[in-house]
Structure formats: C-alpha cells, structure tokens
C-alpha positions in Angstrom: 0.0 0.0 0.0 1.7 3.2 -1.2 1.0 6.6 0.4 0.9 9.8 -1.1 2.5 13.0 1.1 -0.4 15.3 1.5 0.5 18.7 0.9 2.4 20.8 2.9 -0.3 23.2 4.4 1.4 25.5 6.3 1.9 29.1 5.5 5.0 30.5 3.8 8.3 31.7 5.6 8.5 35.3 5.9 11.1 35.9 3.1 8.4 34.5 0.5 5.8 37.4 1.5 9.0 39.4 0.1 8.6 37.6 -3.1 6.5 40.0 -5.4 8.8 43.2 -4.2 11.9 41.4 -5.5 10.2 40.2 -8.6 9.2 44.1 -9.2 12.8 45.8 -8.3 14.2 42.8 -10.6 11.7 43.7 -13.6 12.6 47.3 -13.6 13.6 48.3 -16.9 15.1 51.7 -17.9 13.9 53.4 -20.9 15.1 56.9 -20.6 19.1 58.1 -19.4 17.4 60.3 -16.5 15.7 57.6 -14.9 18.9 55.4 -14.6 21.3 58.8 -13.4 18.2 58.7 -10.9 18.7 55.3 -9.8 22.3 55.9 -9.9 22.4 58.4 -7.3 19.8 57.1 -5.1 21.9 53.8 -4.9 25.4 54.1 -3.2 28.2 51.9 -4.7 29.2 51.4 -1.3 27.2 50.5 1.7 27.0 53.6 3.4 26.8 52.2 7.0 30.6 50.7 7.4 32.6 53.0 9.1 36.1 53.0 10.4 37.0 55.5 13.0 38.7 56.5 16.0 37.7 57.1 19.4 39.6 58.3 22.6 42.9 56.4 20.6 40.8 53.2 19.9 40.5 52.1 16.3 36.7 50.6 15.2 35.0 49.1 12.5 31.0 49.0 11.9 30.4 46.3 9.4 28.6 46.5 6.3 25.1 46.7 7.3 23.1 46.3 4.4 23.6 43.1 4.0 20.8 42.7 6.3 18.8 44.3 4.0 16.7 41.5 2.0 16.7 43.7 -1.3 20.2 44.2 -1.1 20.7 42.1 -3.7 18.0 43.2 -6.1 19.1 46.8 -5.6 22.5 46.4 -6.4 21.6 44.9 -9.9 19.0 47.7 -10.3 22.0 50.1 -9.7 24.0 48.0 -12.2 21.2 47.5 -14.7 21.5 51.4 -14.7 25.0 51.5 -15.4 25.2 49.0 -18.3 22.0 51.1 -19.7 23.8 54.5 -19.4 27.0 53.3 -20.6 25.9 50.6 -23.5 22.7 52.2 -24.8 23.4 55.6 -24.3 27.1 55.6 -25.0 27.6 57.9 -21.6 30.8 57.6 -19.2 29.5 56.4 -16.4 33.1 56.3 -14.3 31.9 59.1 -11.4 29.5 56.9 -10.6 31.8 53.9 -10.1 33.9 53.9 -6.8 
C-alpha cells in the first residue's frame, strides 16, 4: 500500500511574503538616461553604514550593514542594470558613478 505525502499546508516563511517586491525591483527596466542617473544616485556603490573610526585612541570598524537588508541584492543589480543602460545604450561615461 503506497502513500501519497499530502501537501504541505502550512503558511509561507517570511522571506516569500517578500517575493513579489523582488520580482518588481528585478523587472525594472530603464527606458530613458534620467531615470537610470536617478537610480544611480539614489543607490550608493558602497554601503554607506561601514565605518572606520577612531575614538579616545581606539581604532573601530561597523560592518557593512546592508547586507541585512533582504533587497540588497535586487538593488544592487537595479544600480548595475543602470549602469550597463547608461554606458551601452546611451554611449555615456558612467566612471563618477563607479567607486
């Protein structure tokens, strides 16, 4: 007597309710060079939260932060969707925006 596995009923982890926002950043398209100089300078090239300073003669380091962001990675390809657009469709220099 064989037995089928019913269907797993429960409800979807937390990072698939995140699903449709990913799909949406990752089916962005640009169509026009202001939108992706927009998109550009919104997005850093650099996380903007890791630091290294000093303090009273002590040296410190903050981590790169947006990592822990779950569209990290979809933004990050938006940004460089934005440069290939600029630089092989439009034929612009796009090296200030690269650090």
């Amino acid at each position: 007597m064989s037995t089928t596995p019913s269907p797993d009923l429960r409800s979807p982890p937390a990072a698939d309710s995140l699903a449709p926002i990913r799909r949406w950043l990752d089916r962005i398209e640009f169509r026009t060079p202001r939108q992706a100089h927009r998109i550009c300078k919104l997005i850093p090239c650099t996380c903007p939260f890791e630091r290294k300073f000093t303090l009273f003669g002590h040296f410190f380091h903050t981590p790169p932060l947006c990592e822990f962001n779950p569209f990290y990675n979809e933004f990050v390809a938006l940004r460089l969707r934005a440069l290939t657009y600029l630089a092989d469709v439009c034929g612009e220099d796009v090296e200030h925006y690269i650090c």
